[in-house]
TORPARO-284224 format. One record per residue: x, y, z of N, C-alpha, C, CB in turn; residue in three letters. Coordinates in pm, whole numbers, padded with zeros to 5 digits, always signed. Glycine has a CB too. Example, Ala and Ser with C-alpha at 12.3 -4.5 7.8 and 13.67 -1.06 7.14 Angstrom:
+01319-00569+00780+01230-00450+00780+01320-00330+00780+01131-00447+00905ALA +01285-00225+00708+01367-00106+00714+01290+00003+00787+01408-00060+00572SER 
This chain:
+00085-00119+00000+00000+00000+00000+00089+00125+00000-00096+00000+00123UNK +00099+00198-00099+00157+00339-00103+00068+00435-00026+00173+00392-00253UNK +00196+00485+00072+00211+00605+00174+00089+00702+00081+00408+00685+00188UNK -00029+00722+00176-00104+00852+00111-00149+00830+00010-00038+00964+00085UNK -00151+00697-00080-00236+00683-00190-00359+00659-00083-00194+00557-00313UNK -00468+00628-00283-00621+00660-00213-00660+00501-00128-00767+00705-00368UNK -00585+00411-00178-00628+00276-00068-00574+00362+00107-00489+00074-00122UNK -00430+00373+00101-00387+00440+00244-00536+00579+00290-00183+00539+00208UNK -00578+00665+00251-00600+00779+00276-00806+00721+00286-00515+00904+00141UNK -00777+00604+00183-00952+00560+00247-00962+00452+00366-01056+00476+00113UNK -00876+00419+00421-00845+00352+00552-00847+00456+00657-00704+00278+00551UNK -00761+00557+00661-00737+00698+00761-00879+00750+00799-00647+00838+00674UNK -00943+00750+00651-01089+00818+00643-01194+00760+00748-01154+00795+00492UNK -01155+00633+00775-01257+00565+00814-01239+00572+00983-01256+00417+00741UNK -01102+00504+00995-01071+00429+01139-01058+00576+01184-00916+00304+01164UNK -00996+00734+01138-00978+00789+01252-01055+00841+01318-00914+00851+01252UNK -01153+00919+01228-01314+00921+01323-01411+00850+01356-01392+00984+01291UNK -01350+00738+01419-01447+00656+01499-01317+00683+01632-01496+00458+01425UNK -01207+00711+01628-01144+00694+01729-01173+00873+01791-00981+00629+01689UNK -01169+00944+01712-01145+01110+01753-01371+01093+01804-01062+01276+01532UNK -01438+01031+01760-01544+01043+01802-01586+00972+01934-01608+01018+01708UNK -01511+00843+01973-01529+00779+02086-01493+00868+02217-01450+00656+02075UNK -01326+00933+02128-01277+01016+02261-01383+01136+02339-01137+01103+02209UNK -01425+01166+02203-01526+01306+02224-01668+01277+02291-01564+01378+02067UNK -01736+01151+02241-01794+01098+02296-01804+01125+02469-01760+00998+02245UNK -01648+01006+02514-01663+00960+02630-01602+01097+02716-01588+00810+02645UNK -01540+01191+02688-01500+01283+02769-01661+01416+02773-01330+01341+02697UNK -01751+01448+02661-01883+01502+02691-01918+01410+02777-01982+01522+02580UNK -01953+01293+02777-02036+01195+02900-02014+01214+03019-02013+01057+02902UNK -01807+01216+03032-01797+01218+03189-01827+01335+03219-01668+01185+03255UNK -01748+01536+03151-01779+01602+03185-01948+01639+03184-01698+01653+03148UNK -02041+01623+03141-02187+01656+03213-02181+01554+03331-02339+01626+03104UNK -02151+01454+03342-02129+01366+03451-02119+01456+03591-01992+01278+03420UNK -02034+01501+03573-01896+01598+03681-01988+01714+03714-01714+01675+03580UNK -02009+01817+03583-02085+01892+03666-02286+01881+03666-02026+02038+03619UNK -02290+01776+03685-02427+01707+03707-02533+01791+03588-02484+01732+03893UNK -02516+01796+03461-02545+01823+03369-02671+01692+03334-02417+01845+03293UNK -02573+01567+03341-02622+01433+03319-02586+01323+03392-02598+01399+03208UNK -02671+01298+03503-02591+01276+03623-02614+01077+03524-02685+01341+03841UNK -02645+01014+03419-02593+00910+03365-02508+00920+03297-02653+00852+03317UNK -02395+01000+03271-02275+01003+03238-02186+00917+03216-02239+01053+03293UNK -02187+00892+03348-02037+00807+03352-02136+00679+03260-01947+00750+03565UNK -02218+00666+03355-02279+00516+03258-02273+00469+03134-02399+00503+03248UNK -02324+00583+03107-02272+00578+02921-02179+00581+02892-02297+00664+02827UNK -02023+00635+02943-01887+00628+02938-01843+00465+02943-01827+00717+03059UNK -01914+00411+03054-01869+00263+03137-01923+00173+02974-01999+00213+03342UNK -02064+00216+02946-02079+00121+02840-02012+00146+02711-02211+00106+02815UNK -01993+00252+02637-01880+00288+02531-01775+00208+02552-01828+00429+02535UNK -01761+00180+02675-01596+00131+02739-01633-00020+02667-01558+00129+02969UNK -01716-00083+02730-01750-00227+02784-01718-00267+02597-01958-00260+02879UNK -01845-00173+02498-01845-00189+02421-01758-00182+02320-01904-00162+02423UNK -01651-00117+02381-01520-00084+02252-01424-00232+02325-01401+00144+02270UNK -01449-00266+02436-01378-00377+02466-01439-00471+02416-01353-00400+02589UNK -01572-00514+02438-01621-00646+02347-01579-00667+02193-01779-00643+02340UNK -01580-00519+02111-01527-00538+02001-01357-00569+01972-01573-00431+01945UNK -01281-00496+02070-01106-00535+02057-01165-00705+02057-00962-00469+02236UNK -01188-00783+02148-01213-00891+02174-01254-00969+02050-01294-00885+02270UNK -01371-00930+01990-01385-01036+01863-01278-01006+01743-01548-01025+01792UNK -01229-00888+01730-01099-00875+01683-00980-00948+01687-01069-00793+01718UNK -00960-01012+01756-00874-01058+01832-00928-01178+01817-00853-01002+01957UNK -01035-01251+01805-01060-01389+01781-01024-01401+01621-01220-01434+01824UNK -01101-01308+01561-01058-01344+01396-00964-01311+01422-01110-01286+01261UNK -00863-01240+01434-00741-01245+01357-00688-01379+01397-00638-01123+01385UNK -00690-01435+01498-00630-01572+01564-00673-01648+01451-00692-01632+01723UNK -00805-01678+01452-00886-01792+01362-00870-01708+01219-01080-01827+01418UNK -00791-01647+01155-00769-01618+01036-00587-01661+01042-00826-01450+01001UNK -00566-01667+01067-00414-01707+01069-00414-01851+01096-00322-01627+01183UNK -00472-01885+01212-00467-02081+01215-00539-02169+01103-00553-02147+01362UNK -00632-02081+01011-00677-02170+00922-00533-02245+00817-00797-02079+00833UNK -00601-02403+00820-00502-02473+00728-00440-02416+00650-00541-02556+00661UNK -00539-02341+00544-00549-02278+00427-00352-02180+00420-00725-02162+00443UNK -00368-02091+00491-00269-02042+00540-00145-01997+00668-00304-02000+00509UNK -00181-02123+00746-00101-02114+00826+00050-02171+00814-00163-02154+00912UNK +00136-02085+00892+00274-02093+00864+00319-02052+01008+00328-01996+00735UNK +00417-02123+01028+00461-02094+01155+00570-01974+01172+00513-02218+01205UNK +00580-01939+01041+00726-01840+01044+00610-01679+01100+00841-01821+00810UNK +00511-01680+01028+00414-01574+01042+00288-01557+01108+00388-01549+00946UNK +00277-01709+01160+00114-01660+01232+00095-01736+01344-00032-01689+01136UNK +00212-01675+01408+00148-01668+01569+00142-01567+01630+00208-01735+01664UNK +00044-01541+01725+00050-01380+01765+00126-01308+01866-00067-01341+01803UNK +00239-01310+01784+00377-01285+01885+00424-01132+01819+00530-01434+01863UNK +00372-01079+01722+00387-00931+01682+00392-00848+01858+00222-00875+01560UNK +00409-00759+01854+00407-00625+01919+00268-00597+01931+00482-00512+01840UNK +00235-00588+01787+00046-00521+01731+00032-00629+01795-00042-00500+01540UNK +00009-00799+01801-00048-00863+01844-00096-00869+01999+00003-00937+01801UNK +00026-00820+02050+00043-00875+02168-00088-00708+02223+00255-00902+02229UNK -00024-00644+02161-00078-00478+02228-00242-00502+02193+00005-00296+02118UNK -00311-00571+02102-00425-00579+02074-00509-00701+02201-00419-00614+01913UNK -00440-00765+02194-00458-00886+02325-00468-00820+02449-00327-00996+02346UNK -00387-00721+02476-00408-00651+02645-00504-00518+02616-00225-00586+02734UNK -00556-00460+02499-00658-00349+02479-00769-00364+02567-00711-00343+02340UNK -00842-00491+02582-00968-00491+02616-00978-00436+02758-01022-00623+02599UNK -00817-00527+02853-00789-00476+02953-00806-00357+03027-00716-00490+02945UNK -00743-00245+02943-00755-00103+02887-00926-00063+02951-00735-00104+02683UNK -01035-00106+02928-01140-00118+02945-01184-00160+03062-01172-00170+02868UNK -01161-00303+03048-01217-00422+03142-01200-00413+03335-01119-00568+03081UNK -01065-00326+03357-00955-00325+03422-00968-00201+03477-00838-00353+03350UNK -00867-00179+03615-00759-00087+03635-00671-00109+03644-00753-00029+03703UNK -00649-00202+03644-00505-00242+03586-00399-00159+03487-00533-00359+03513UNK -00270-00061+03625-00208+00001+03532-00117-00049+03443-00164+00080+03579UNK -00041-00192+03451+00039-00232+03381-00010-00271+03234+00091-00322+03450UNK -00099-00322+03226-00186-00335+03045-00165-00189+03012-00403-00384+03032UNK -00257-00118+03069-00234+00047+03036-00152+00102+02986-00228+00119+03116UNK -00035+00114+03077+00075+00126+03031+00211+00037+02911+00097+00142+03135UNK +00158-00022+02866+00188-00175+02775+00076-00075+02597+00054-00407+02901UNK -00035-00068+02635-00088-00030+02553-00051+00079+02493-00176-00030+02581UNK -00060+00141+02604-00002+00365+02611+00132+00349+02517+00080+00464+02846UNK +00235+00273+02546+00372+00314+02519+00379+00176+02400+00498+00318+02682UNK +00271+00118+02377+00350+00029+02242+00208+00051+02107+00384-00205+02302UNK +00113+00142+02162+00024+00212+02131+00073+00316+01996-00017+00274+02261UNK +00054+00391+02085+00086+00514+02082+00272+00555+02008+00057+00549+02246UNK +00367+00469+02064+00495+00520+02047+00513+00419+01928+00603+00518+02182UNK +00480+00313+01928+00489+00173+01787+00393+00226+01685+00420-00018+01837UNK +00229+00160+01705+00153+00104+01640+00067+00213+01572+00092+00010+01717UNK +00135+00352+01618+00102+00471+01491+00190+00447+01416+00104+00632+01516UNK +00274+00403+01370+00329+00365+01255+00296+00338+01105+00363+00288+01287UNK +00178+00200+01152+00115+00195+01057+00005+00271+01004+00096+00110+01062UNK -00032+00369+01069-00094+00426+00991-00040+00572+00912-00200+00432+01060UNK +00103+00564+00939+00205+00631+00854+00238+00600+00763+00296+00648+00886UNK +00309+00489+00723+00373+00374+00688+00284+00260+00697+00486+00355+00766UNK +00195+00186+00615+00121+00096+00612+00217-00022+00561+00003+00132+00535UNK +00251-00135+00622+00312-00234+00584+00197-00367+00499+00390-00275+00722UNK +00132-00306+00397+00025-00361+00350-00006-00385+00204-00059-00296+00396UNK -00003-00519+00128-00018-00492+00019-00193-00520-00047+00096-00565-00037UNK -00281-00614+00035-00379-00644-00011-00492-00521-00046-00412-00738+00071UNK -00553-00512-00135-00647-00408-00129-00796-00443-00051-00667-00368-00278UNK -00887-00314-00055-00995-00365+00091-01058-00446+00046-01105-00269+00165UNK -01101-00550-00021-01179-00635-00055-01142-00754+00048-01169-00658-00203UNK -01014-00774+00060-00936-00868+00102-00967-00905+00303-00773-00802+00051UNK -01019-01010+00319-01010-01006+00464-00858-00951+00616-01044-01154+00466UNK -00794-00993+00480-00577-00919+00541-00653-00800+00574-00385-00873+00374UNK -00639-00683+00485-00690-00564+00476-00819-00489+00563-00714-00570+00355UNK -00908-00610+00612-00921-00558+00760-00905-00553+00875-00967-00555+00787UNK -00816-00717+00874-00752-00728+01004-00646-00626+01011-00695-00868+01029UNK -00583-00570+00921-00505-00521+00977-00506-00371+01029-00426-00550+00912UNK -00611-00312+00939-00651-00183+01004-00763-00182+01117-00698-00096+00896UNK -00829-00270+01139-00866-00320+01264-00818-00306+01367-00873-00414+01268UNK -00729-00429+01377-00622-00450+01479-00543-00306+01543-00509-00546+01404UNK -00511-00254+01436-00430-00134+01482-00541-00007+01488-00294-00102+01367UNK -00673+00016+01479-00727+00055+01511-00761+00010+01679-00787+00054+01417UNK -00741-00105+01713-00783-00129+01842-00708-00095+01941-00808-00242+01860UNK -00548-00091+01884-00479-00054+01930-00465+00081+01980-00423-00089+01877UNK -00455+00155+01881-00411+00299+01893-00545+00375+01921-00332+00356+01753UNK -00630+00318+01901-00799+00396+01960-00785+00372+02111-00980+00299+01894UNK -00748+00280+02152-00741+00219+02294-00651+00306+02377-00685+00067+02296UNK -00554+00297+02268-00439+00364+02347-00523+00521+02393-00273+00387+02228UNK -00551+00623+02299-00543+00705+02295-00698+00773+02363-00488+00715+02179UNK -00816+00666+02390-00904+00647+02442-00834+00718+02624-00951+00484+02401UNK -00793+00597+02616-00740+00583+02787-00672+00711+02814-00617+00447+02825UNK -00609+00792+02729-00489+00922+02753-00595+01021+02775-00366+00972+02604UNK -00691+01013+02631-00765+01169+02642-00893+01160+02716-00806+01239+02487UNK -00992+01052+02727-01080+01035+02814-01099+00963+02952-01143+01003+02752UNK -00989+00861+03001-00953+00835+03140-00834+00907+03168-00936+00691+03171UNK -00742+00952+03078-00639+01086+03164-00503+00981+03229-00757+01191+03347UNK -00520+00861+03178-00384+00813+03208-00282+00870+03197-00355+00730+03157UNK -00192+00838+03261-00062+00937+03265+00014+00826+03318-00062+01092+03368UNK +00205+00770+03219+00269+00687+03273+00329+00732+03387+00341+00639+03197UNK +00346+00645+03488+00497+00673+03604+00623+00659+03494+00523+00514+03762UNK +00720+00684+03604+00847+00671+03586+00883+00503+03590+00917+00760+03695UNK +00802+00458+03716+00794+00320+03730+00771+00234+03604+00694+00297+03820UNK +00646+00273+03570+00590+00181+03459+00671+00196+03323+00432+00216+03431UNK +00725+00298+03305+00851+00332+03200+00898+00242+03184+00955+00417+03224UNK +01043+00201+03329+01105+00112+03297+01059-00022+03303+01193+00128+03346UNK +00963-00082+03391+00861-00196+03362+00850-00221+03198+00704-00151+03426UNK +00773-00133+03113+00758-00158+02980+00888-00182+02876+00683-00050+02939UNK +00999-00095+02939+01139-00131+02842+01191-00262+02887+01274-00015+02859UNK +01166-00289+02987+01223-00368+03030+01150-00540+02978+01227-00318+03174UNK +00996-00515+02944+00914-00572+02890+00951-00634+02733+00814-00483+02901UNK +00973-00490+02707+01012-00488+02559+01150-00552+02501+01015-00347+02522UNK +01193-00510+02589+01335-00580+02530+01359-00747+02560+01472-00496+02609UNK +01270-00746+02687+01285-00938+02688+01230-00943+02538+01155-01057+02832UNK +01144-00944+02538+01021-00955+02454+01110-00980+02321+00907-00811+02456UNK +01170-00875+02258+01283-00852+02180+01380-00972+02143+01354-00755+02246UNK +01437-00994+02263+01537-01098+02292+01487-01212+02277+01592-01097+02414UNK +01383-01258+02294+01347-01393+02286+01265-01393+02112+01235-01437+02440UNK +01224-01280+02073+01197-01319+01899+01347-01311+01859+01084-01187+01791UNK +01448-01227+01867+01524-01293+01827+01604-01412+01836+01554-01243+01821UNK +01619-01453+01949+01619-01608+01941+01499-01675+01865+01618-01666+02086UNK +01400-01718+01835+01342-01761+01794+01322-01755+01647+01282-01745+01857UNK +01351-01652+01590+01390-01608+01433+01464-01650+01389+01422-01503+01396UNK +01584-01674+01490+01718-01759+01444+01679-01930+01457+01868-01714+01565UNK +01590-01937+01531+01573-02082+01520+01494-02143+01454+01554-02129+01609UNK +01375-02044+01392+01282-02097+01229+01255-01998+01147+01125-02163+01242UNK +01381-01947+01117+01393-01834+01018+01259-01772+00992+01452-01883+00884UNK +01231-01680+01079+01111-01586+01088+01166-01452+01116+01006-01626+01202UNK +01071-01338+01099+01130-01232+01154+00983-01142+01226+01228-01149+01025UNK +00979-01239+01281+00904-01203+01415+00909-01040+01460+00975-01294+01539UNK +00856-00934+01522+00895-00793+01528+00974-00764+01421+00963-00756+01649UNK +01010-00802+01317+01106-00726+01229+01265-00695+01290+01031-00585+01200UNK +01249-00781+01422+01393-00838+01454+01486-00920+01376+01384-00910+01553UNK +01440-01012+01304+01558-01095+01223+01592-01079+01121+01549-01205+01205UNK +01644-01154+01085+01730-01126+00971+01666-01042+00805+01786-01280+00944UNK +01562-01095+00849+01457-01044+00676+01427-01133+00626+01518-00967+00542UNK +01397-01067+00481+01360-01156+00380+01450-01012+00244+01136-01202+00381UNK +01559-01057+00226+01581-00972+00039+01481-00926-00040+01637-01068-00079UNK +01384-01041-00013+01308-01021-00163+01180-00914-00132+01238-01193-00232UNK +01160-00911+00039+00996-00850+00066+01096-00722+00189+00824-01019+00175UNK +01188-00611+00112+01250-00578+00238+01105-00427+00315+01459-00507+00185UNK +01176-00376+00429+01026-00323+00523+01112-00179+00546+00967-00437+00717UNK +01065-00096+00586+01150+00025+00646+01246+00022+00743+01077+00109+00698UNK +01249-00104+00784+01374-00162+00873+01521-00181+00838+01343-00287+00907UNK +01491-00210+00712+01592-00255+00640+01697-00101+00614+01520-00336+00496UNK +01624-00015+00688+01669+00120+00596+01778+00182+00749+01483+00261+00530UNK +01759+00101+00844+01872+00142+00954+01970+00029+00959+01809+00166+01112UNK +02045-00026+00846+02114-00137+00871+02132-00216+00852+02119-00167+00915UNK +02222-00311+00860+02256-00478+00852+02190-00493+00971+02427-00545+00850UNK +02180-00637+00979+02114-00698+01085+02268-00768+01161+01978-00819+01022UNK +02262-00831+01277+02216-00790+01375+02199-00624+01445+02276-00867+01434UNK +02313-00538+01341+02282-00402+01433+02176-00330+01404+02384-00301+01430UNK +02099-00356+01332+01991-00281+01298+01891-00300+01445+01922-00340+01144UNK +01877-00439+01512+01825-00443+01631+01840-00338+01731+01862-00544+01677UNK +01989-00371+01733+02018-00216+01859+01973-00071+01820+02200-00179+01888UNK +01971-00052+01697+01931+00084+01631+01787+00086+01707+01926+00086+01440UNK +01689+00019+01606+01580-00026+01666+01562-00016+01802+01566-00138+01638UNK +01578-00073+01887+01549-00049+02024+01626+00068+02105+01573-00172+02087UNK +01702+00125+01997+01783+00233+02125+01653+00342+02017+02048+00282+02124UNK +01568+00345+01923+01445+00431+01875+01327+00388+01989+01395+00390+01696UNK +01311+00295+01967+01185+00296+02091+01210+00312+02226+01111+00170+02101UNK +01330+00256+02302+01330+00374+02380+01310+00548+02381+01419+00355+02411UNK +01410+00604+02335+01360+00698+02300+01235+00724+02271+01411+00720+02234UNK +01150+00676+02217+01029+00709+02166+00960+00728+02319+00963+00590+02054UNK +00963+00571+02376+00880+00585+02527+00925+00681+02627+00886+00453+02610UNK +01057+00699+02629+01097+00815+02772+01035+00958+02672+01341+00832+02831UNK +01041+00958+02604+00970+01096+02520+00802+01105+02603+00950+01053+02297UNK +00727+01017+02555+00608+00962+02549+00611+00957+02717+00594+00818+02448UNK +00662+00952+02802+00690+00933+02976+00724+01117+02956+00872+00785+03052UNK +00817+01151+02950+00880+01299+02982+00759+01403+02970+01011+01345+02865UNK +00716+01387+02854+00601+01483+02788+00514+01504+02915+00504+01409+02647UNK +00425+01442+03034+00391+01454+03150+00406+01603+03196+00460+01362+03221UNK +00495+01494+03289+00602+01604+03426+00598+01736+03355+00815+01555+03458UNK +00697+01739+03166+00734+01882+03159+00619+01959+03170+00804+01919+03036UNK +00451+01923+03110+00337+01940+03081+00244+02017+03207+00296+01809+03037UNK +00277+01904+03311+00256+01987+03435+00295+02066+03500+00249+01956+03499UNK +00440+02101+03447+00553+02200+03530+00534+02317+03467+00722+02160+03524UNK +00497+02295+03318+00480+02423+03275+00329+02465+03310+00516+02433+03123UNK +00184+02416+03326+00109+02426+03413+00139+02501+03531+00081+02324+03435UNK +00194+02482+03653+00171+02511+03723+00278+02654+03752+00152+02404+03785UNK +00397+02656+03604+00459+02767+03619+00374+02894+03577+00579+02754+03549UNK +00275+02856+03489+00180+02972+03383+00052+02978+03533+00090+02873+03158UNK +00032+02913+03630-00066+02943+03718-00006+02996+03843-00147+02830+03741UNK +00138+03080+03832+00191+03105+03987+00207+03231+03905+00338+03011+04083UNK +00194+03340+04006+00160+03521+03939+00250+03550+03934+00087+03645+04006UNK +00279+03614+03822+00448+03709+03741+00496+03766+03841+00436+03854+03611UNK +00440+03846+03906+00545+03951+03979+00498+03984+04103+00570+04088+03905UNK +00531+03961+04264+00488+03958+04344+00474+04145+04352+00559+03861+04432UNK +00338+04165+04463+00308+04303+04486+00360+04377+04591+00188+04316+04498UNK +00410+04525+04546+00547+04572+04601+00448+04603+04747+00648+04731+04502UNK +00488+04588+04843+00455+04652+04960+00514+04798+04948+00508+04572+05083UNK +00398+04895+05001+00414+05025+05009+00513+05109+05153+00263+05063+05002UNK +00628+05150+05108+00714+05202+05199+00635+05271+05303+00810+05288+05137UNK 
């Protein structure tokens, strides 16, 4: 799929306002909520929730049961050991939960990864094709989820959960690449490749160092995605303390 052609730009069309409308949605609900405008508010927030989780959920069954069919299953490619996979599997959580560790799993592989693809679409089937909705699906569940939880529950990572998630990530990392090396797969776009089908990965490197490239970017990406906070509130509360104290009169 070419960047910004009309297959890319009629995908955008679709998935992003259902995500910019959920947010808007669920943040009118809570605020009349708050100031007792509509004192069923939240309710309707709780069910938007329930309901954007029941759907990650059957998402998440087809794509499983679209990959294990005979027809096309391969072990180099369809198990759901992606990043997107894994981040679509803990979304519902996101919902279901308070659970900050999914949250934060979602938030930072959300948000800092799985906008990617809708930059960069790693996609060749056109929409007719069942591929072609799992995959803007999926990463719709993702990054709606993600970004659900930021602008209408107001999540905000710790410092804690930062390194929890790198620390996540990089096992995570470490063990597809072992495993790439052991049935020539390239699982996360950790291994070695393929020559013939190369990805935007290919564009920081030989492999193995292209890995370290790779992960010394997503870090970065997440302490960015963590920093943005703190500075956010500091400058808050510097723009709410008064310019110039008042001179007492001699």
């Amino acid at each position: 799929m070419r960047p910004l052609g009309p297959e890319h730009l009629g995908a955008l069309a679709w998935t992003l306002p259902l995500v910019v409308g959920s947010c808007w949605l669920g943040r009118r609900w809570l605020a009349r909520a708050r100031d007792g405008r509509d004192p069923g508010g939240a309710r309707k927030e709780r069910a938007l929730s329930v309901s954007w989780a029941i759907g990650v959920i059957g998402i998440n069954i087809a794509s499983v049961v679209y990959w294990i069919m005979p027809a096309r299953y391969d072990l180099k490619v369809s198990l759901p050991l992606q990043l997107c996979d894994l981040a679509c599997l803990m979304a519902p959580l996101v919902f279901l939960t308070r659970w900050r560790l999914p949250r934060a799993l979602v938030y930072f592989w959300g948000i800092g990864l799985s906008t990617q693809a809708f930059l960069t679409p790693t996609l060749n089937e056109p929409p007719p094709s069942a591929r072609y909705w799992l995959f803007w699906l999926v990463h719709l569940a993702i990054v709606g989820s993600a970004v659900y939880d930021l602008v209408v529950r107001r999540f905000r990572p710790t410092g804690r959960e930062l390194l929890w998630v790198v620390g996540v990530s990089i096992t995570w990392a470490g063990l597809m690449v072992w495993l790439n090396e052991a049935i020539g797969s390239n699982y996360g776009y950790v291994g070695r490749g393929d020559p013939d089908s190369p990805t935007i990965v290919d564009l920081l490197g030989p492999w193995p160092a292209r890995v370290f490239v790779m992960a010394a970017i997503g870090i970065a990406a997440f302490v960015c995605l963590w920093g943005v906070w703190p500075l956010w509130a500091r400058l808050r509360r510097g723009s709410a303390t008064p310019g110039h104290a008042r001179l007492h009169p001699e």
